[in-house]
N, C-alpha and C positions, 0 to 999 in steps of 0.2 A: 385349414382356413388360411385363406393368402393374409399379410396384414393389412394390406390395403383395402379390402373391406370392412377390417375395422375401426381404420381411420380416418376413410373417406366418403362423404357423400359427394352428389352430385355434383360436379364442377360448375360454378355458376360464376365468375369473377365477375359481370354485372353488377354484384353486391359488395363488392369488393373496394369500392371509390374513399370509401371513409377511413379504409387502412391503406390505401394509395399515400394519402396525402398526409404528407410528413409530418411526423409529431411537435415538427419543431413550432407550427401554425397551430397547434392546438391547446390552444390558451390555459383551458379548463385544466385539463390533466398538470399542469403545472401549479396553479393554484389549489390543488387538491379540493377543486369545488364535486369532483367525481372522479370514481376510482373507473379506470379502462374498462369499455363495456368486454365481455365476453367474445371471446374473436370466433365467429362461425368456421367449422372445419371444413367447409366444404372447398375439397381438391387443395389441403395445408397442412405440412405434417405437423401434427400437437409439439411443441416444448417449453419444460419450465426452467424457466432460470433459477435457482434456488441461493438465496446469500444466507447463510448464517448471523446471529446475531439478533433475530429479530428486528422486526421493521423501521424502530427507531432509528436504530444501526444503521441498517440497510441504506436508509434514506440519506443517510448522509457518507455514502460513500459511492465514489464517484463513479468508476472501473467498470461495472457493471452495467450503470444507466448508459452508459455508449453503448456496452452489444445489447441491450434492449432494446434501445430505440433504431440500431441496424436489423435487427431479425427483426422484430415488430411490424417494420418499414415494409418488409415485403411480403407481397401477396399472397406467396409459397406458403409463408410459414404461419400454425397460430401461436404468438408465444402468450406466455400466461408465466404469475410471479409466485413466490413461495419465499417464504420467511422464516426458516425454522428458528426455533430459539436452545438456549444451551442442551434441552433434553429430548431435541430433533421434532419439541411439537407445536403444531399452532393453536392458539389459541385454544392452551390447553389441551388439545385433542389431535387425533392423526393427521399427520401434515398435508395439507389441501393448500388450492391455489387460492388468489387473492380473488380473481376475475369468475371462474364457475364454480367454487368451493369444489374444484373436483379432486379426486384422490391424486396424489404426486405419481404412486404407482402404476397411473392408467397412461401417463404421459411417455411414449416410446422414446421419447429424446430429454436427460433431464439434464441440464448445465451450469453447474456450479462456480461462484465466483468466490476464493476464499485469499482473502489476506491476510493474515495471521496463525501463525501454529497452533495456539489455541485453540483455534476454529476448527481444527481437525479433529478434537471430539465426537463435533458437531454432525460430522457426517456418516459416521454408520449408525448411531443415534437414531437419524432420521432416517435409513433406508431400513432399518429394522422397525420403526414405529411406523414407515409405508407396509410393510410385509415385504421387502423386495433382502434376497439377501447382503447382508453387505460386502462381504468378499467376493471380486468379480470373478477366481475361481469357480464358484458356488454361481455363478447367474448363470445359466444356458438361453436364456430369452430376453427379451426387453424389459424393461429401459437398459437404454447405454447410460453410462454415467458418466459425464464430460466436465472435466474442474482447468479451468484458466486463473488467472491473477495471477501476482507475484510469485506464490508458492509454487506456479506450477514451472515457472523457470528459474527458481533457487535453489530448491530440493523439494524433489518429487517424489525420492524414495520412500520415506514415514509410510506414505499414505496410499503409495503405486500397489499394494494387493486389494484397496475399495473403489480404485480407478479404472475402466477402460480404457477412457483417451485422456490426455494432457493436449491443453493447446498450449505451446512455445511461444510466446511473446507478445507482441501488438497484435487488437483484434480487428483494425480497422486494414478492409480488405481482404484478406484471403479466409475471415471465419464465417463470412455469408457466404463464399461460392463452397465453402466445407459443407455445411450444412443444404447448400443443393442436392450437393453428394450422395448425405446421406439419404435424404427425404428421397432419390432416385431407389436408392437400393431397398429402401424401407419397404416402397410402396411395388417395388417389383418382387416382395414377397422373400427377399434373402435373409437365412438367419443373420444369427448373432455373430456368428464363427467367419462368415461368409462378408458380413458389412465390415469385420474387423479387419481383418486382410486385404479387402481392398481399398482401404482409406490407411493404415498403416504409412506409404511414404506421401502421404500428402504432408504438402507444405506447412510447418508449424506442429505436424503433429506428433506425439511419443505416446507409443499404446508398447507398455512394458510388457518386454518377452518377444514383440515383433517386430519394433520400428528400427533400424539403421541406427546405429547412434557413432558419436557423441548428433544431436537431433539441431539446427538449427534455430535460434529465435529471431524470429520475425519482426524486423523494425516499419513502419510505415513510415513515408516520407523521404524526400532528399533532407541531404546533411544540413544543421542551423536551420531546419524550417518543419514548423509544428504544422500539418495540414490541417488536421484533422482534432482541434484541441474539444475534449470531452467536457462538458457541460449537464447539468442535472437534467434528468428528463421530469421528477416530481420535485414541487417544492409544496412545504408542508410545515403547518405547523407543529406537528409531531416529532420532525424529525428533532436530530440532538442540535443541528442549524438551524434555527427556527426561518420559514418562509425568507430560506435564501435559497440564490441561485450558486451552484457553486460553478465557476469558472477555470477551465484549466489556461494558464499564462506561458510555462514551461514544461519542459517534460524532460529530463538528466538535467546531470549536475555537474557545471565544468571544475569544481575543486579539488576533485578526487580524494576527498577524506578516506583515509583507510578502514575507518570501520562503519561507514556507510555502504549499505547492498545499493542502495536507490541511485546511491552516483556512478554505480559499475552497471546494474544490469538494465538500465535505461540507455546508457549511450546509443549514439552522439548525442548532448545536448542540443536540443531544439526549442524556439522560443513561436510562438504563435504570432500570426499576425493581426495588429492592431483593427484591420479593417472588418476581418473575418471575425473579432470578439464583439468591436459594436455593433455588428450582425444581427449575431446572435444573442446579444443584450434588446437592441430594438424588436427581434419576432417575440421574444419570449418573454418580456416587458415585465421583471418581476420586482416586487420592491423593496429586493437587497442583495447584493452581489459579494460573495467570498471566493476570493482570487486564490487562486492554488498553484503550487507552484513548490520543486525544491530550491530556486534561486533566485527570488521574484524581484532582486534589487541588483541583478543583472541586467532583468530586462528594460532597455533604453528607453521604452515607451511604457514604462509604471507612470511615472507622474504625469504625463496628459493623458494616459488612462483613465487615473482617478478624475482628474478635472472633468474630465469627458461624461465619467458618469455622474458627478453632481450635477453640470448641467445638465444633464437627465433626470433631476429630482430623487435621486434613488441613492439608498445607502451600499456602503460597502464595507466589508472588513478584509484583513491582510492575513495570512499564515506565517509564522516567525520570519524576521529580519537579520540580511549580517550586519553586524554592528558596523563595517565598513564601507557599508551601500546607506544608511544614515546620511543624507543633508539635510542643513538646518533647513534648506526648501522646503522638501521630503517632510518633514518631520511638524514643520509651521503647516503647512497644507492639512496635513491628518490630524493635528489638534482643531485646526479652523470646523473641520468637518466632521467632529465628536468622535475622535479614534480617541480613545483615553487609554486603552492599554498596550502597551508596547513589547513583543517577546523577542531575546535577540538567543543567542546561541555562543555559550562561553563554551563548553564543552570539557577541556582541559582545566585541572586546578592548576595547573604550571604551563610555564613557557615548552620547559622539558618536555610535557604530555602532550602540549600541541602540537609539538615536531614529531614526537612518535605517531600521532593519528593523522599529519600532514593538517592541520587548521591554521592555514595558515590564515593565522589573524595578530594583526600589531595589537600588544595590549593598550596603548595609547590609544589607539582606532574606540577599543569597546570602551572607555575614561571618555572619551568624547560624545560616546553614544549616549551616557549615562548621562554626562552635564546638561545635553540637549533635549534631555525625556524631563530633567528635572526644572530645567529652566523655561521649558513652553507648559506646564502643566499638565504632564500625562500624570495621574492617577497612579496608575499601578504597573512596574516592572516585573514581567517574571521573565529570569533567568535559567535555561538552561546546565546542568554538566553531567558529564557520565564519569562514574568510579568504578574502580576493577580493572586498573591497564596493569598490563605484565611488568613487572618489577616497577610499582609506584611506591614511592618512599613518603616516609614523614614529613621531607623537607618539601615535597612535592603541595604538603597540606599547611608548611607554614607559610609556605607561596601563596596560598590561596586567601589564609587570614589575613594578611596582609593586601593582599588585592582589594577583600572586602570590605575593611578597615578604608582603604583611599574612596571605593563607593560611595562609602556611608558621610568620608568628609565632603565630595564634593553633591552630593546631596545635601546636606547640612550649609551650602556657599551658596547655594539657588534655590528659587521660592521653591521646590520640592521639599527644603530642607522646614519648612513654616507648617505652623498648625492647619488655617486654612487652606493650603494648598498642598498637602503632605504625601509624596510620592511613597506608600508599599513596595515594597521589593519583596517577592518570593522568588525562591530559588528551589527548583524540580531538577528532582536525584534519579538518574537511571543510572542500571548495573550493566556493564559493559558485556553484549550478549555476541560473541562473533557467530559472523555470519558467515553462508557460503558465498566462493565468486567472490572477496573483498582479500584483502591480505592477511587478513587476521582471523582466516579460515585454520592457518596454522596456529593458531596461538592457543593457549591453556585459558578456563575459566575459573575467573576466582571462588573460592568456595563460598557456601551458605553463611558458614561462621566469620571468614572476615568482612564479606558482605555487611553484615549487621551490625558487627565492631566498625567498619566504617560508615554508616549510615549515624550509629551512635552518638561519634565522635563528632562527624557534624552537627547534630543538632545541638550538641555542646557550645560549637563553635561559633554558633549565630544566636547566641541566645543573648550575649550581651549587644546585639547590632539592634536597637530601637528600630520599631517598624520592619523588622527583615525575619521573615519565616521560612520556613522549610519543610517540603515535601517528598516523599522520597515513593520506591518503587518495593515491591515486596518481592526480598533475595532468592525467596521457595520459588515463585512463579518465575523470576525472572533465569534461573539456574531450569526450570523447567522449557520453559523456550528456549534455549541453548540446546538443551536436550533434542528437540523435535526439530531446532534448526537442520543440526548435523549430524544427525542418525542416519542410520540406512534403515531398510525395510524391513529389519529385524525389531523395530518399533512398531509395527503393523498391531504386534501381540501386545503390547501395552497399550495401545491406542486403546485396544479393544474390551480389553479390561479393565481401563477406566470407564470404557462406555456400560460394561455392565455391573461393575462396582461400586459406582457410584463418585469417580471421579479418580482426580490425578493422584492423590498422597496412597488411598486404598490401592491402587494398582502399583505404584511403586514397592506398597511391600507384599504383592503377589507376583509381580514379575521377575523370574531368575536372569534376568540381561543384568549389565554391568553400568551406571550411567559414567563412570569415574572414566572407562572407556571412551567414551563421547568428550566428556567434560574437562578432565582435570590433568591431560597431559597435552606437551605440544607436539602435533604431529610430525614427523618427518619430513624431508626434503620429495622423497619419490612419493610418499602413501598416495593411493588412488583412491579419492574421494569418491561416494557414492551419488552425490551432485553431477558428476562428471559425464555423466549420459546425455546431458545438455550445454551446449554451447553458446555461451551468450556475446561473444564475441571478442571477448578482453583474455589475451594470451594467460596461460599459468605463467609462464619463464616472467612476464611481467610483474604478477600479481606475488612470485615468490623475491622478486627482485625488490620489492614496495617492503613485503616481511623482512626483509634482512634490513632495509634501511629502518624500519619501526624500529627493531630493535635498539640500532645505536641513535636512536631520537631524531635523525636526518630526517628534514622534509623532502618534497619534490615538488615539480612544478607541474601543474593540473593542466586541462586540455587546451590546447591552443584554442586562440581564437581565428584562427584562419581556417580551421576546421580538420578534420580527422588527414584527411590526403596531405594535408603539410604539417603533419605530425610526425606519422610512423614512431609512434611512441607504445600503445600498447597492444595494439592488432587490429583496430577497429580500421582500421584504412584497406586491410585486405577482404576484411568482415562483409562490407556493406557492398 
């Protein structure tokens, strides 16, 4: 049987008109006053997007609602959602879409959007609770199983034996004319072996075993200019944002922190344009706007942004701030307009630690941020830092007490510091997880155990600061994502057997791999990373040039602002 009589009825695009017109006009579907009606297959090849996490999750993450409402948008395609949750099931039972409650399995195209290592559970999980198998070895037939996000241009390997294709990078643009592709070969009746092959050097894409590699990723847009900035296609009261819109502002990050992925494998940074967000704010008229963004106090057009949208009657909220893009403007503005929590990003407990991870931040800058959270009435400060840098010392932690110590006085100087008006500080602990593609791809992870002697120690240390709490990250998981950052495909078999063991500790002590391998040594000058099948456009000789200066705590200087061509600083000028 050809597949295209399975997938197609009658061509009738007459019917068609109500999936012509762009989601962006479609009120409803954003207010979550109804869920997208069921898209008619006729002459449209079936596909599900599937995110993990379940749909609270889902809803509030951004990445995906763009290539949804791009495949959605065209006639060709019917796409339809899928939610699975950590035990790959929905609601309870075999994972179905959201739109025909139809089986994941019967969808010839399924594509995955996953951010997080974690999330990797998630996915044979759910291809074995469809009955489809999970190793793409083991499929001779459809569904193809297509995974984009972050993960699939950081490291691809973990999870490259439950994968067909990887999409490489930005999907805005060449992952609709991909999927024409496929729906050609689908429906002209070619296997599995036969659509793989000939989509293999398409643009963007790495189908492990076949494609050319190192595989390029694909930026949309010229240099400093966000075209295409992603915005929510549902807004909901369920999600974890409640009935917000979330808005993207920028996209990279010109600081170049070293143990930030998001500031390496997004470049160039790109900032969106102010006329194209009120745009998109006026079609889609929602009432409340979360700005997104990894530099949002970069972008020169934040404050009559905000303006912009009060005069619009609509709220908004901010995603962390550098303590150094703080004006008292900035800052009178957001309290006027009932921002009362303010997150900045210390990062480093010392001066020392911030030249190792390049932050570059004047400790005066964040002293000022504080006095002006404390002295306009914000509420509640939380604080950012990450522990576990390679050779961090004690003095590095009396640096810190001391820092804390001046907080709490000049807190204590401004009404923050008074009963009725008493500014919280929390301060949130992550463990320093390197990543691929950053510089600190070489670097060793701190163990379990000093992990938690240092989480300890802090809580010690904030106990006598009245008002100031502490939160921290759990050292197992977080040494567990380190794991699946920088594994290779020899992690395939522990994936797997956490999937049928019932999680990650039970699979750790039936898998004979080594994590200490992965984890607890620093690599080599030559070692060839298993990331390395993708290219994201930031030289190695860079990226090992940044590691030698971490070590001796040297900062550097982050991307020009004249843009990538009058750089020639990390590769991205021959890149693009």
């Amino acid at each position: 049987m050809r597949l295209q009589s399975r997938y197609v009825a009658p061509a009738d695009h007459a019917t068609t008109n109500a999936r012509e017109d762009t989601l962006i006009g479609k009120r409803a579907l954003y207010y979550g006053v109804r869920e997208p009606e069921a898209p008619a297959l006729g002459g449209r090849l079936p596909v599900a997007i599937a995110v993990p996490g379940g749909e609270k999750n889902a809803l509030s993450t951004l990445g995906w609602q763009s290539v949804y409402r791009t495949l959605s948008e065209d006639p060709g395609l019917a796409v339809e959602r899928v939610f699975p949750d950590k035990l790959g099931l929905t609601d309870g039972g075999d994972p179905k879409t959201r739109e025909s409650n139809s089986p994941l399995s019967s969808f010839p195209v399924t594509a995955w959007s996953v951010t997080f290592e974690e999330d990797f559970l998630t996915l044979p999980r759910t291809l074995q609770a469809a009955g489809v198998p999970p190793l793409a070895a083991e499929r001779s037939r459809l569904p193809l199983v297509i995974l984009g996000g972050p993960i699939a241009f950081l490291n691809p390997a973990p999870i490259a034996p439950f994968v067909d294709i990887f999409w490489v990078g930005e999907a805005e643009g060449e992952f609709l004319a991909f999927h024409h592709k496929l729906k050609e070969l689908i429906f002209d009746g070619q296997d599995r072996d036969t659509i793989l092959e000939a989509v293999k050097d398409h643009p963007g894409v790495y189908i492990p075993g076949r494609s050319k590699t190192p595989v390029k990723r694909l930026v949309s847009g010229p240099m400093g200019t966000l075209n295409d900035p992603a915005f929510s296609c549902f807004i909901s009261g369920h999600a974890t944002f409640r009935d917000t819109l979330l808005l993207e502002v920028n996209r990279g990050c010109p600081y170049g922190c070293r143990f930030c992925a998001a500031g390496f494998i997004y470049r160039p940074p790109r900032h969106a344009d102010i006329d194209e967000l009120k745009r998109i704010v006026e079609l889609t008229d929602p009432p409340k706007i979360g700005l997104v963004g990894t530099a949002l106090t970069d972008w020169p057009e934040l404050l009559p942004f905000i303006k912009w949208i009060h005069g619009q009657k609509k709220k908004f909220s901010l995603s962390s701030l550098r303590a150094d893009g703080i004006t008292e403007d900035l800052l009178v503005y957001l309290r006027e307009r009932g921002i009362r929590t303010i997150t900045l990003a210390l990062e480093g407990a010392s001066n020392r630690l911030r030249n190792m991870m390049a932050k570059k931040l004047d400790p005066q800058d964040f002293l000022n941020a504080v006095r002006l959270c404390a002295r306009y009435g914000v509420n509640h400060l939380k604080v950012y830092l990450i522990v576990g840098w390679p050779d961090e010392t004690e003095e590095d932690y009396e640096e810190l007490r001391a820092f804390l110590e001046e907080v709490v006085r000049i807190r204590s100087e401004e009404p923050g510091g008074r009963k009725k008006q008493f500014m919280r500080i929390t301060i949130g602990i992550s463990s320093l997880v390197p990543k691929p593609f950053t510089p600190f791809q070489w670097a060793p992870m701190m163990s379990e155990e000093k992990l938690n002697a240092r989480m300890k120690m802090l809580r010690q240390m904030v106990k006598p600061f009245k008002g100031v709490t502490l939160h921290h990250d759990n050292p197992f998981q977080a040494r567990l994502q380190g794991l699946l950052a920088r594994g290779g495909e020899e992690l395939a078999d522990f994936i797997m057997l956490a999937a049928e063991h019932g999680g990650w500790k039970k699979a750790l002590k039936r898998w004979d791999g080594d994590p200490s391998q992965v984890l607890d040594r620093e690599r080599g000058a030559d070692e060839v990373f298993p990331w390395e099948v993708i290219d994201i456009g930031v030289r190695r000789e860079h990226l090992y040039k940044e590691w030698q200066r971490a070590k001796e705590a040297k900062t550097s200087a982050g991307c020009s602002a004249k843009g990538c061509t009058q750089c020639a600083g990390c590769g991205m000028e021959e890149f693009l």
